[in-house]
C-alpha positions as CSV (number, residue, x, y, z in Angstrom):
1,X,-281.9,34.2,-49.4
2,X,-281.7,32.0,-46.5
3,X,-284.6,32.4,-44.1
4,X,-283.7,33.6,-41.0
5,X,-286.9,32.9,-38.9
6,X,-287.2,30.6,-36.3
7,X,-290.5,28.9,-35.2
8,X,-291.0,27.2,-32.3
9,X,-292.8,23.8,-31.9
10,X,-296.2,25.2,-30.2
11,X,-296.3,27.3,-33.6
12,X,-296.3,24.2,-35.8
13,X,-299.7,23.8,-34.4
14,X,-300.7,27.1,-36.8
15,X,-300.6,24.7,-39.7
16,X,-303.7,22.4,-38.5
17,X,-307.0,22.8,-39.1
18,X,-307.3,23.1,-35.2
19,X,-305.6,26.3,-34.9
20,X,-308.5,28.5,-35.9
21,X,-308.6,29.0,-31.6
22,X,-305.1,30.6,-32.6
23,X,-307.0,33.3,-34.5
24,X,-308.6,34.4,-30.9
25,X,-305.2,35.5,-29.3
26,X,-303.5,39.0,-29.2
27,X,-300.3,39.5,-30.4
28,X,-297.5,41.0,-28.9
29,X,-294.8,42.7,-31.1
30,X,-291.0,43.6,-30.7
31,X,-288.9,45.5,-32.8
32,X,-285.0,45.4,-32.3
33,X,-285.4,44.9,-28.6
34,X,-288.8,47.6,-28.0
35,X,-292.2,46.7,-27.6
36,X,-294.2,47.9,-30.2
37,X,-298.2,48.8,-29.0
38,X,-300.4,47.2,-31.7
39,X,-303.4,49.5,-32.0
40,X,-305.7,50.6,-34.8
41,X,-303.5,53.1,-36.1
42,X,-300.4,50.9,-36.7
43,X,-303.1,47.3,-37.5
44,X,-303.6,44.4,-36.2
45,X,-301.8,41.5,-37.3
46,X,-304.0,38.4,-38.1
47,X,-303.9,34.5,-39.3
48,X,-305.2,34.3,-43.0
49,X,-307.3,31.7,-44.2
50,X,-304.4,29.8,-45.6
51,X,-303.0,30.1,-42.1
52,X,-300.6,32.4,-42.3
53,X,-299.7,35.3,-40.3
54,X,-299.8,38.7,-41.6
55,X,-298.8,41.8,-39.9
56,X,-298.7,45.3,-41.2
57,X,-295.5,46.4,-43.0
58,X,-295.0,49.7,-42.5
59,X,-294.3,49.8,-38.8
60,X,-292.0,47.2,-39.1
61,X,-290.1,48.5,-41.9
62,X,-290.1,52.2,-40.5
63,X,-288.6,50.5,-37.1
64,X,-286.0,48.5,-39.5
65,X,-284.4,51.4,-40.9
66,X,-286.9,51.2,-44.2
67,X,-287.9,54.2,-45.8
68,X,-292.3,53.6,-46.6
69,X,-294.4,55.0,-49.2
70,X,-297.8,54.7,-50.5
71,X,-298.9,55.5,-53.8
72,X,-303.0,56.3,-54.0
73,X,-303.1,56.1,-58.5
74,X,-301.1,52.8,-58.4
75,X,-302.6,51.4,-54.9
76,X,-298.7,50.3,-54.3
77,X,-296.7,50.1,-51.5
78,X,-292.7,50.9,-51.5
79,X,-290.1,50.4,-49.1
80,X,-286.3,51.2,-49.2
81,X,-283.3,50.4,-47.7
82,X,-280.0,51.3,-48.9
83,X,-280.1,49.0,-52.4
84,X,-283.0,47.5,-52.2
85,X,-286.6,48.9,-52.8
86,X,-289.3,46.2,-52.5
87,X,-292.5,47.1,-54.0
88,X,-296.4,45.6,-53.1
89,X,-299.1,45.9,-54.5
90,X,-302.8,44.5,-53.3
91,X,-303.8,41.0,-54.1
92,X,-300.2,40.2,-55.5
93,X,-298.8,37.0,-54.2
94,X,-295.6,38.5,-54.9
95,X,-293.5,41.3,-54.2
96,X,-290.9,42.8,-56.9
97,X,-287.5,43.4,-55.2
98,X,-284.9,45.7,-57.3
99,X,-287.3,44.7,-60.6
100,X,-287.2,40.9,-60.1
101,X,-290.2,39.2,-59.0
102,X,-290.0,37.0,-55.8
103,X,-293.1,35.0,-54.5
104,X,-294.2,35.7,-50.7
105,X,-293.9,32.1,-49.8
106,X,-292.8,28.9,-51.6
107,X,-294.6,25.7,-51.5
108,X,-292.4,22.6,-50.6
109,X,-293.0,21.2,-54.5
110,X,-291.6,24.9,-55.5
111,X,-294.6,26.6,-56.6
112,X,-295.8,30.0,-55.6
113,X,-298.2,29.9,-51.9
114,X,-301.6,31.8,-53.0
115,X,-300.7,34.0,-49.4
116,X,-301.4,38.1,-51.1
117,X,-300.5,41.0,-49.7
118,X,-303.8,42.5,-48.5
119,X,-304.9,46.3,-47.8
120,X,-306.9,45.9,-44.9
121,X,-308.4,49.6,-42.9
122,X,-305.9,51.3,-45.4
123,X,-302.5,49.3,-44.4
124,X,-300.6,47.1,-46.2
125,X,-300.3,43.3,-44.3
126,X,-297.6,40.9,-45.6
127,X,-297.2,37.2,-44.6
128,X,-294.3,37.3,-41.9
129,X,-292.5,34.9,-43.3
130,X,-291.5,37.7,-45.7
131,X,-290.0,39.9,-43.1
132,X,-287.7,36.9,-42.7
133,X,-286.6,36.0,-46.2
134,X,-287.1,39.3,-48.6
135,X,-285.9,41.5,-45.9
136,X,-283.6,39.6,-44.1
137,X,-284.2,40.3,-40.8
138,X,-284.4,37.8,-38.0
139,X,-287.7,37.1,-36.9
140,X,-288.7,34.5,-33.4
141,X,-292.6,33.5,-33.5
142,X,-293.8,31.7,-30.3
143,X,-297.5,30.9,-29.5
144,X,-298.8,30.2,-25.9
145,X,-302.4,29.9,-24.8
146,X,-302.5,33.7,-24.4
147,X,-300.3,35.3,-26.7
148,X,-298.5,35.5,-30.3
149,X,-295.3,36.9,-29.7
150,X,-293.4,38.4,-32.9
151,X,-289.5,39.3,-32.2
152,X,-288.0,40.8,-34.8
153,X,-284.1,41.7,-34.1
154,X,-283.1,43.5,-37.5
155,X,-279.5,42.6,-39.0
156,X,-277.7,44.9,-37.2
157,X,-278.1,44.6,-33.0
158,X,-274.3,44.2,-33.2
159,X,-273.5,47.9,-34.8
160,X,-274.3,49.9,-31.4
161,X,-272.3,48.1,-28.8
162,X,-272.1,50.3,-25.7
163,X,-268.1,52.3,-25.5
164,X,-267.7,52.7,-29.5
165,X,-267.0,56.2,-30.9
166,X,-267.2,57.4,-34.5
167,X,-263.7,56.7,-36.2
168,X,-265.1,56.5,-39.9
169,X,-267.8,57.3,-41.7
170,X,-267.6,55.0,-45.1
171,X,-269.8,55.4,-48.3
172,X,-269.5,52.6,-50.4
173,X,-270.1,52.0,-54.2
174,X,-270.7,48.2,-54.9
175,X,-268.3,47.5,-58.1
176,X,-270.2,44.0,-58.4
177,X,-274.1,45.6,-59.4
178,X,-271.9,47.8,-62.3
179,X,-269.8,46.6,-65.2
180,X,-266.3,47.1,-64.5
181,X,-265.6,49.8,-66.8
182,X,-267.8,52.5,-64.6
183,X,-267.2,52.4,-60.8
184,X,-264.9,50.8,-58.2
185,X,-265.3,50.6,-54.7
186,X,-263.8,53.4,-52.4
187,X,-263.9,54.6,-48.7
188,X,-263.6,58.2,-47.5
189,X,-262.5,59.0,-44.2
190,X,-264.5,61.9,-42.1
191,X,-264.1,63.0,-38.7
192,X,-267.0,65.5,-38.0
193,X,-267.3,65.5,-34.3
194,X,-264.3,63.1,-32.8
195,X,-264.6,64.7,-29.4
196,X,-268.0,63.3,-28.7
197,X,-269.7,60.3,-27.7
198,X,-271.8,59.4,-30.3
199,X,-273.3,56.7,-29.1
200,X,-277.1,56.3,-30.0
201,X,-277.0,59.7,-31.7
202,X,-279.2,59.6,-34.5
203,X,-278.4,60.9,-38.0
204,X,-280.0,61.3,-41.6
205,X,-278.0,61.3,-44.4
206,X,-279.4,62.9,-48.2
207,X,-277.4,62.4,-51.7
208,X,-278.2,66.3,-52.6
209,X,-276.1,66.0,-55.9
210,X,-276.7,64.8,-58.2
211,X,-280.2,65.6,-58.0
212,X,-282.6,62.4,-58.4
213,X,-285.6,63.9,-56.6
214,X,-288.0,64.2,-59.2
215,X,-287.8,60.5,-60.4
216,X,-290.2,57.8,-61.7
217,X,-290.2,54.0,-62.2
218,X,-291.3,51.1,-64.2
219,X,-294.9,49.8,-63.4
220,X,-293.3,46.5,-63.0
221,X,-296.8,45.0,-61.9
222,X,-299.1,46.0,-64.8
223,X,-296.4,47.1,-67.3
224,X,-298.5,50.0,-67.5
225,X,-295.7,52.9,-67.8
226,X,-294.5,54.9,-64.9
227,X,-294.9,55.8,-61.2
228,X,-293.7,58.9,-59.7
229,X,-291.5,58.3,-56.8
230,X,-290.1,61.6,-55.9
231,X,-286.3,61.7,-54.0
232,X,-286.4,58.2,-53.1
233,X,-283.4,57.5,-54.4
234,X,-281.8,60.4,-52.7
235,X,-282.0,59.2,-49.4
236,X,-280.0,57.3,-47.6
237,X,-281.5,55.4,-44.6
238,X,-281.5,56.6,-41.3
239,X,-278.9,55.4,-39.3
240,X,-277.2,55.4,-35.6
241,X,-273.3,56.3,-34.9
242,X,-271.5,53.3,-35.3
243,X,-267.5,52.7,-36.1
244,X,-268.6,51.2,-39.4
245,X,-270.2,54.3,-40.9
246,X,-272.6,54.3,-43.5
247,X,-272.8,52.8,-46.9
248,X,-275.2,53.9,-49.9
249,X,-275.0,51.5,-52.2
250,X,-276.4,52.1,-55.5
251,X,-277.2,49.2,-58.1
252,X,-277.2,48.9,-61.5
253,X,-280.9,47.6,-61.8
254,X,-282.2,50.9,-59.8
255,X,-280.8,53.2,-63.1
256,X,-282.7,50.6,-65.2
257,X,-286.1,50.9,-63.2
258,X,-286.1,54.9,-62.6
259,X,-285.8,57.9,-65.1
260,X,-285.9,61.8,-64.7
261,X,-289.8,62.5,-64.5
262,X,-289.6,65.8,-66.5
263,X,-287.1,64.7,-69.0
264,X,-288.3,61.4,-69.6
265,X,-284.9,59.9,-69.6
266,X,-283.0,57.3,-67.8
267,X,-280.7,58.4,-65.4
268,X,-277.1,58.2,-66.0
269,X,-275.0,55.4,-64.3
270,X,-271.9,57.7,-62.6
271,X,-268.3,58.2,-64.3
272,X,-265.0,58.8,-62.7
273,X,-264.7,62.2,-61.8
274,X,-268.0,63.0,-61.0
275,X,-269.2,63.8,-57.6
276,X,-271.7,62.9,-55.3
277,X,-272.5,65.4,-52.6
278,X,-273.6,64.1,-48.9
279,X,-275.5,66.5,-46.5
280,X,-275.0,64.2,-42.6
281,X,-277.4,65.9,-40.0
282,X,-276.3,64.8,-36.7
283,X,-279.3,64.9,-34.3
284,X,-277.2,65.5,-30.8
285,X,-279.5,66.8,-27.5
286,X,-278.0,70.6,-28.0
287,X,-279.1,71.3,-31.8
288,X,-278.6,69.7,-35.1
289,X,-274.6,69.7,-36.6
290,X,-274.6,69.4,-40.2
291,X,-271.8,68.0,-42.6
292,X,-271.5,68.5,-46.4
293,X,-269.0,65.3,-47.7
294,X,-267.8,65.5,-51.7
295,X,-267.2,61.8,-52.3
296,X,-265.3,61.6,-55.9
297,X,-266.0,58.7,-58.3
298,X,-262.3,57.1,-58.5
């Protein structure tokens, strides 16, 4: 994945012995254009031993759209988005992204940094770097003599331009993460509220059928079994009204990772003819407006 973050030259200095004075400043984070206050609730993000910066993840991935969990009997952290669920676990120096295993940072030579993720005053710190690559974001780091300042954009600034109305909502099955045989790509057309503008009105969307609440997942650190994750898989990431819609994109390694928690088996990959039920609840300033879509596999 190409890495998105750009570093300016005062930040070079972080990778001299010297820099242990850059340990001594505050930080100063920003989230898709809003300050975020750093505090002891959300942690404090810190330069490493290896001199690396690590922030906490969840309140950047909560402010990117991600959906975070903690598990207390497998010490892991998850985080989704739409495809992709990246799990962490303490004193890895890698993550596991839709079962595959990528390192947190790559050494020129190609081998794996020793950079961990650490659980530090009960959060979860990453290496920044990893916002940047693994998540894809955009991420600016300048130093000064006061200051670390951490700007992360997100992927999508572009989706909410100021004018733009709701003209289709779009759910989208990738045909490349499926053999051929079982799913094509399609687009439904919805117009729930047309008369509106929509414009920076939130929305959550839920898969209520089929029912994949009461899931589990390969231990894919210890190879120890499984690890219930509840309805992960049924939601669908919080998003704001944007001409493009919404996509929830499902993958064939997710039906490989996850199985029915009572049942014991895997789940099955969808058919043609079978339906997937959307609940969409509009949050607009007079009440919640709620819309039930029937999207039929092709």
């Amino acid at each position: 994945m190409k890495n998105k973050m750009i570093i300016s030259s005062l930040a070079l200095l972080m990778l001299l012995p010297t820099s242990a004075m850059a340990k001594e400043r505050q930080f100063k984070l920003t989230i898709k254009n809003q300050p975020v206050t750093i505090n002891k609730e959300i942690g404090y993000p810190y330069i490493n031993k290896d001199e690396r910066t690590m922030v906490p993840i969840r309140v950047i991935s909560e402010n990117l759209g991600y959906q975070v969990d903690w598990n207390q009997d497998s010490k892991m952290t998850t985080i989704k988005k739409d495809d992709k669920l990246i799990a962490l676990k303490n004193e890895k120096n890698f993550a596991v992204i839709n079962n595959k295993k990528v390192p947190l940072g790559v050494k020129p030579d190609g081998t794996w940094e020793k950079t961990s993720v650490k659980i530090k005053d009960d959060r979860t710190y990453v290496p920044l770097r990893f916002i940047a690559e693994a998540m894809n974001e955009k991420v600016d780091y300048k130093i000064d003599k006061d200051f670390h300042y951490i700007n992360i954009s997100g992927t999508d600034n572009q989706a909410n331009q100021k004018g733009e109305k709701l003209v289709r909502d779009r759910i989208e099955i990738k045909q490349k993460n499926f053999p051929k045989d079982y799913l094509q790509g399609f687009e439904l057309e919805i117009d729930p509220i047309k008369d509106k503008d929509l414009i920076g009105v939130p929305y959550q969307i839920e898969l209520i059928s089929p029912k994949y609440t009461n899931l589990e997942m390969k231990d894919v650190f210890e190879n120890k079994g499984y690890i219930p994750i509840g309805d992960k898989f049924a939601k669908v990431t919080d998003e704001t009204i944007n001409p493009q819609g919404f996509i929830h994109s499902l993958t064939a390694d997710m039906f490989k990772v996850y199985r029915d928690a009572k049942t014991k088996k895997p789940i099955a990959i969808p058919k043609s003819g079978d339906i997937f039920r959307y609940k969409i609840t509009f949050n607009l300033p007079e009440g919640q407006q709620i819309q039930i879509i029937d999207c039929i596999m092709p």
